[in-house]
C-alpha positions as CSV (number, residue, x, y, z in Angstrom):
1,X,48.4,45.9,114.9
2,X,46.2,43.2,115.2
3,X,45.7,41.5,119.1
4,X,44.9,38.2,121.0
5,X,42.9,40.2,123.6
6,X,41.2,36.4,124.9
7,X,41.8,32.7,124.7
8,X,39.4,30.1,125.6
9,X,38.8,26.6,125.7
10,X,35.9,23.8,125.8
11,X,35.3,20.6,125.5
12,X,32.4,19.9,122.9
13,X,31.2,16.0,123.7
14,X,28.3,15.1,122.3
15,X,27.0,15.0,126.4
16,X,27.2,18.6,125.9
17,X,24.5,19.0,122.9
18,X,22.2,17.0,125.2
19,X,20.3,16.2,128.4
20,X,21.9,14.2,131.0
21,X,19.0,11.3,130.4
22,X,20.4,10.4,126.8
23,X,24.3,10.1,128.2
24,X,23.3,6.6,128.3
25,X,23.6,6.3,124.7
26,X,27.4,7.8,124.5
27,X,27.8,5.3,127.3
28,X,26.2,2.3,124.7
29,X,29.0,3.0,122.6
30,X,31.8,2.4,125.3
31,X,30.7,-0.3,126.5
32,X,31.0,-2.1,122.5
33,X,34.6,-0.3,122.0
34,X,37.4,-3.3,121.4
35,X,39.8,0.1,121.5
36,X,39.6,2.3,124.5
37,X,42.7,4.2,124.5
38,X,44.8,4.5,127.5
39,X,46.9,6.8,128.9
40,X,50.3,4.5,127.8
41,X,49.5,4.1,124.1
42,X,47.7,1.3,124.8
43,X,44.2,-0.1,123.7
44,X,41.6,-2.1,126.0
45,X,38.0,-2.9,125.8
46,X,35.3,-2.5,128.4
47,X,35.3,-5.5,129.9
48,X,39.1,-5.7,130.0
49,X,38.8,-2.1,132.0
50,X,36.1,-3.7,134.0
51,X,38.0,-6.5,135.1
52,X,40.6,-4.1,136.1
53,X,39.4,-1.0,138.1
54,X,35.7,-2.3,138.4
55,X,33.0,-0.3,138.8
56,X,34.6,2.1,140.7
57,X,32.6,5.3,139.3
58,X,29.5,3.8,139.9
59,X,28.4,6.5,142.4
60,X,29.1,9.2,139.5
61,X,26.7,7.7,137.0
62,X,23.4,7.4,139.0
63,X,20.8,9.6,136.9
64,X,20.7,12.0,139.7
65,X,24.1,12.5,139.9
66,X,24.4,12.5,135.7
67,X,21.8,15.7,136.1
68,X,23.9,17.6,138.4
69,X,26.8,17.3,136.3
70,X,24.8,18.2,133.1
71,X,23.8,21.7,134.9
72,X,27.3,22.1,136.1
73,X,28.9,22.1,132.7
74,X,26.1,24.2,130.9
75,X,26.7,26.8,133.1
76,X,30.3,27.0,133.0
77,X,29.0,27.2,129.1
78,X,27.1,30.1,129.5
79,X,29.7,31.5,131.6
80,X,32.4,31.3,128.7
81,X,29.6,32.8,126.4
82,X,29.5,35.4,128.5
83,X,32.8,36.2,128.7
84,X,33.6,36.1,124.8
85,X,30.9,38.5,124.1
86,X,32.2,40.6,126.9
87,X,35.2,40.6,125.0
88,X,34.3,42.4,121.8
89,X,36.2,40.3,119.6
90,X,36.2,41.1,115.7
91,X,37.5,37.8,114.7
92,X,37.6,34.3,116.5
93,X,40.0,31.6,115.6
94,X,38.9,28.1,116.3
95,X,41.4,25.4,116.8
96,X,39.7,22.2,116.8
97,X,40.7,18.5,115.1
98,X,38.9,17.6,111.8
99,X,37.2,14.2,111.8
100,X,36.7,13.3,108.3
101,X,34.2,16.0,108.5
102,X,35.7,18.7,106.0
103,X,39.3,16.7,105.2
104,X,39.5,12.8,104.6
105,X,42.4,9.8,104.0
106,X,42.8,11.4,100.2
107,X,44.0,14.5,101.8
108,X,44.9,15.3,105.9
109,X,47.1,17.6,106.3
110,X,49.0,18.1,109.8
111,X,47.6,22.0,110.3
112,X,45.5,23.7,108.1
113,X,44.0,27.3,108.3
114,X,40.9,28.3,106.3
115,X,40.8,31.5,104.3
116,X,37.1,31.2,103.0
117,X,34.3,34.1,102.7
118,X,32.1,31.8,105.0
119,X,32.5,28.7,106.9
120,X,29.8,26.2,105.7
121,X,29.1,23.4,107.7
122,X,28.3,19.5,107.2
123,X,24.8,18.4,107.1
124,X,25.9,14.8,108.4
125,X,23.4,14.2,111.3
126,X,20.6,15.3,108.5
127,X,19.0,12.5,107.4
128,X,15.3,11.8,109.3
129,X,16.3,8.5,110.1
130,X,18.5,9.1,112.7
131,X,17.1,8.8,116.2
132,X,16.1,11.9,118.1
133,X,18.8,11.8,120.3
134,X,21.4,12.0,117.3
135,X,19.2,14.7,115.9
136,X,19.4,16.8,118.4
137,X,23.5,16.4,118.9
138,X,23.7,17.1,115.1
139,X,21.6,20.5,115.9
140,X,24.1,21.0,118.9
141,X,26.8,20.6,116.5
142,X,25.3,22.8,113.8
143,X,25.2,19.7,111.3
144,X,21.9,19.4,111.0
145,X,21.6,21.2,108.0
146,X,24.0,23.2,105.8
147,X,24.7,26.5,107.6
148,X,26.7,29.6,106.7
149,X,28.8,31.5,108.8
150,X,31.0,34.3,108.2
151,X,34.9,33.8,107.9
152,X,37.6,36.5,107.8
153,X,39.4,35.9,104.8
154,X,41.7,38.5,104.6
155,X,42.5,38.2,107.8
156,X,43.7,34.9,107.2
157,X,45.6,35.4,104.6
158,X,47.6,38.1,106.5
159,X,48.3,34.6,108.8
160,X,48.7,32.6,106.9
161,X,51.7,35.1,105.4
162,X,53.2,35.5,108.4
163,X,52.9,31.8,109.5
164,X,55.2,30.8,106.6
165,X,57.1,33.3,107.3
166,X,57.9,31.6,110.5
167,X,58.5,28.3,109.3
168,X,55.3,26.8,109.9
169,X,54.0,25.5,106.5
170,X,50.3,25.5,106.3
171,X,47.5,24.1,104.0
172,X,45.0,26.6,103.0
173,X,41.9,25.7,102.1
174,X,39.4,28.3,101.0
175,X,36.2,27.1,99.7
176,X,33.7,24.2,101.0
177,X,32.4,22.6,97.3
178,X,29.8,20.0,98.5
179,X,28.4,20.4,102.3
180,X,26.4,17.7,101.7
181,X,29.3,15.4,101.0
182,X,32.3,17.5,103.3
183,X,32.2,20.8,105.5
184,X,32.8,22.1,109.0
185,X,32.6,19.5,111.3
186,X,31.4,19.1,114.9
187,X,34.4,21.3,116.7
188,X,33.6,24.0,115.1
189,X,29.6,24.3,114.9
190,X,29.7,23.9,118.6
191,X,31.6,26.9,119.3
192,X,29.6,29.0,116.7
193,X,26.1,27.2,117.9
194,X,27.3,27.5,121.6
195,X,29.3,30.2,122.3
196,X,28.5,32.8,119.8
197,X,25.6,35.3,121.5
198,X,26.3,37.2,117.9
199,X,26.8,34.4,114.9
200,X,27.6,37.2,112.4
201,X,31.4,37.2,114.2
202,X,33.6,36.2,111.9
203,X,35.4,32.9,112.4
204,X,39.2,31.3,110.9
205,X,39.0,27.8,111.4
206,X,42.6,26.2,112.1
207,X,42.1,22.2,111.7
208,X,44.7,20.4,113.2
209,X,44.9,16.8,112.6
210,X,45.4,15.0,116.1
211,X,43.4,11.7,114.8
212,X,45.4,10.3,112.1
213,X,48.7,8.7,112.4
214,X,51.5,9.4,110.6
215,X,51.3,12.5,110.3
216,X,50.2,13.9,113.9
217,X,52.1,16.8,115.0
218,X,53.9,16.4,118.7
219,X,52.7,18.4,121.7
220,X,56.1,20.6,121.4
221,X,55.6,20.9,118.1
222,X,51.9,22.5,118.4
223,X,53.0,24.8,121.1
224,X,55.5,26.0,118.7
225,X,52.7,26.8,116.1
226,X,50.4,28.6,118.7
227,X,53.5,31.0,119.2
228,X,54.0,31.7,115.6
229,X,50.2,31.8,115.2
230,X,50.0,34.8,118.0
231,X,53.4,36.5,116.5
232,X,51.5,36.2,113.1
233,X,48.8,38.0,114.6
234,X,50.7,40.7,116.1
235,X,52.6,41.7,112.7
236,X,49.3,41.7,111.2
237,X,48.3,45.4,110.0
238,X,45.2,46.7,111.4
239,X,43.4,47.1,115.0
240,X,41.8,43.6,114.9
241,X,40.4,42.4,118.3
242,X,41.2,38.9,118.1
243,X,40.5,35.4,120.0
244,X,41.5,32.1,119.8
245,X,39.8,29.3,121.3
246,X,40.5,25.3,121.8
247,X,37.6,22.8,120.7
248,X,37.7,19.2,121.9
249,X,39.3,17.5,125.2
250,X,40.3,16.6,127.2
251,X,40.7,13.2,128.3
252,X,38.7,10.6,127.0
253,X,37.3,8.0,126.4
254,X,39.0,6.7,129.6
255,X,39.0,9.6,131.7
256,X,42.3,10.0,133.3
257,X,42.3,12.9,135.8
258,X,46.1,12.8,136.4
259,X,46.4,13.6,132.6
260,X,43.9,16.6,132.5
261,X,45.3,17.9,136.1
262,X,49.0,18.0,134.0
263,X,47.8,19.7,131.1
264,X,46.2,22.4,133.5
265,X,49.3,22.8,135.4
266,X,51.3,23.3,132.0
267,X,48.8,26.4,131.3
268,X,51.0,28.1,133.9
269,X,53.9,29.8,131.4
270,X,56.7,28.9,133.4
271,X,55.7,25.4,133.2
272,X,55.0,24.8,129.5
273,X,57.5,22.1,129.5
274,X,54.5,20.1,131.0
275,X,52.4,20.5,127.3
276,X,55.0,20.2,125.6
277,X,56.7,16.7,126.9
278,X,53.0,15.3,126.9
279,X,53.8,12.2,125.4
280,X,52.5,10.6,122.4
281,X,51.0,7.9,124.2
282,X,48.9,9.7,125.9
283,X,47.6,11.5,122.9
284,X,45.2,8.8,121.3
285,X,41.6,9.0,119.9
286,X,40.0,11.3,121.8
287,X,42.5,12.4,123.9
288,X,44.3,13.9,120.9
289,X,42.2,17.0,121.3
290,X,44.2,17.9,124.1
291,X,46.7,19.2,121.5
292,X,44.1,22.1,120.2
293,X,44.4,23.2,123.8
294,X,48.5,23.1,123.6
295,X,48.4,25.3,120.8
296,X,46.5,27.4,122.1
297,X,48.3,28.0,125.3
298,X,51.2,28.6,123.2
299,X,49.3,31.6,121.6
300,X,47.7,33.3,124.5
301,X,50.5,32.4,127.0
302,X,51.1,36.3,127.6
303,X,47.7,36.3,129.2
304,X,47.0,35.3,132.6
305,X,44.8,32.7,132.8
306,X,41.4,34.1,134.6
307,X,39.0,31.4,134.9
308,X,39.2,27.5,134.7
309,X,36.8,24.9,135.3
310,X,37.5,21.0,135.2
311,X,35.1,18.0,135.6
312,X,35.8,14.4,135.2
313,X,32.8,13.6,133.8
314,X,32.2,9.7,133.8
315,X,29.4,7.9,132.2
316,X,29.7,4.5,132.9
317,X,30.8,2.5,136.1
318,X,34.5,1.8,135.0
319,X,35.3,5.3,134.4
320,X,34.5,6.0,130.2
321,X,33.6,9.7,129.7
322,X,35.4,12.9,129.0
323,X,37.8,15.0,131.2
324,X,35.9,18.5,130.6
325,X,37.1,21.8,130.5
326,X,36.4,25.3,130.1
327,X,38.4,28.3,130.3
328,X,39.2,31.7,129.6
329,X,42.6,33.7,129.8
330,X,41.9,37.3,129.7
331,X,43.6,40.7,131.3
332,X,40.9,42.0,134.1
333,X,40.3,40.2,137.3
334,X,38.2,36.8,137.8
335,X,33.8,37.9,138.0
């Protein structure tokens, strides 16, 4: 039968396609956001979140300290690159949230997997008129032109089988018609761009909507899926060396380290109640992502979590950024 023999996870902010001296332009677009989301549900602009905490991070956004953070979290990068081609996976699933990249309001389904021949990206950060900064993200992000990787799509059909089976009810999507008008988005170039030492390892994207309201799943909810997805996987025939990794999170734009520290404890199996009462609240914009990372701890929960990094990383004074992770949960002891 087939086997989860890895599970990973990374955050994929733009900060993370580029050097530390163009942060300042993620940090441009906080500081004209009417709608940062907090942790309550709520909404608030910079200068409301100004007026209110101050610029209490301002020690953690000095260029020098901007630069040490950047080498921090590429290493932990390379690390996890590392470690999945240590792994000698034959397939990777990819959970990651769409952003009207490949799916749009005309069609957004709750979870979807994709059983194509190859997964073709967007070419959205294409056009020559974008500044080099953007360029360069959209490489990170392998948008920058239409690229072709290889998917598994027998494989996914076998899942997709045994998913309904289990009473999860999935859209299928098989085919990318026009990458110049929709395709794979940014969660998933960066894992293949990233992570992938070997891009010729065949990929399933799972697309989980955490953007959209009405239809967002709940944190118990995506858990639940993550444990049909790895049972799925297990009744599958054939001696398939599978991984499944989370794209996105955690926290942001308001980085709420209370709210990333939870999540990490919930990793812990006994104390999966943590993921899956996250409430909905704290699950907006951004943040949402956290819920690729609660499915997949509900599909690689019978493997001990062997290496985790977190960093608040802040780019402006009041605290905007992204609550970044990395991790790996693996049998074998911690390098």
């Amino acid at each position: 039968m087939a086997k989860i023999v890895l599970g990973a996870g990374t955050s994929h902010t733009p900060m993370l396609t580029l050097g530390s001296e163009d942060w300042t332009h993620r940090a441009a677009d906080d500081l004209r956001n009417p709608r940062l989301n907090q942790s309550d549900g709520t909404w608030i602009s910079y200068e409301d979140l100004r007026g209110t905490v101050g610029d209490a991070h301002a020690d953690r956004v000095t260029p020098e300290a901007l630069a040490e953070m950047s080498d921090i979290c590429q290493r932990a990068l390379d690390r996890l690159r590392d470690e999945i081609s240590a792994a000698k996976l034959d397939v990777l699933i990819i959970v990651g949230a769409d952003q009207s990249e490949l799916f749009g309001p005309e069609n957004m389904p709750v979870v979807a997997l994709y059983a194509g021949d190859e997964v073709v990206t967007y070419d959205r950060w294409s056009d020559e008129a974008y500044p080099a900064w953007a360029k360069a993200m959209g490489k990170g992000y392998a948008m920058d032109e239409v690229h072709r990787f290889p998917g598994a799509r027998g494989f996914a059909l076998e899942i997709v089988e045994g998913m309904m089976a289990r009473g999860i009810d999935l859209a299928v999507s098989s085919e990318v018609k026009d990458p110049h008008h929709a395709g794979f988005g940014h969660a998933f170039g960066f894992v293949i761009r990233r992570l992938l030492k070997d891009p010729a390892l065949p990929t399933i994207p799972l697309l989980l909507n955490t953007y959209y309201p009405p239809n967002v799943p709940t944190a118990a909810r995506c858990h639940a899926i993550g444990r049909a997805l790895r049972e799925s996987i297990e009744a599958a025939p054939g001696d398939l060396r599978v991984g499944v990794i989370a794209s996105g999170g955690l926290s942001h734009f308001i980085v709420d380290e209370a709210l990333d520290r939870r999540v990490i404890e919930g990793f812990s199996p006994d104390k999966a109640a943590l993921l899956q009462g996250l409430p909905k609240g704290a699950l907006m914009s951004g943040s949402s992502e956290i819920l690729n990372w609660v499915l997949t701890a509900g599909a690689v929960d019978h493997l001990p979590m062997r290496w985790l990094e977190y960093y608040p990383v802040y780019r402006t004074p009041a605290g905007t950024g992204v609550g970044t992770a990395f991790a790996v949960w693996a049998e074998g002891e911690d390098a």
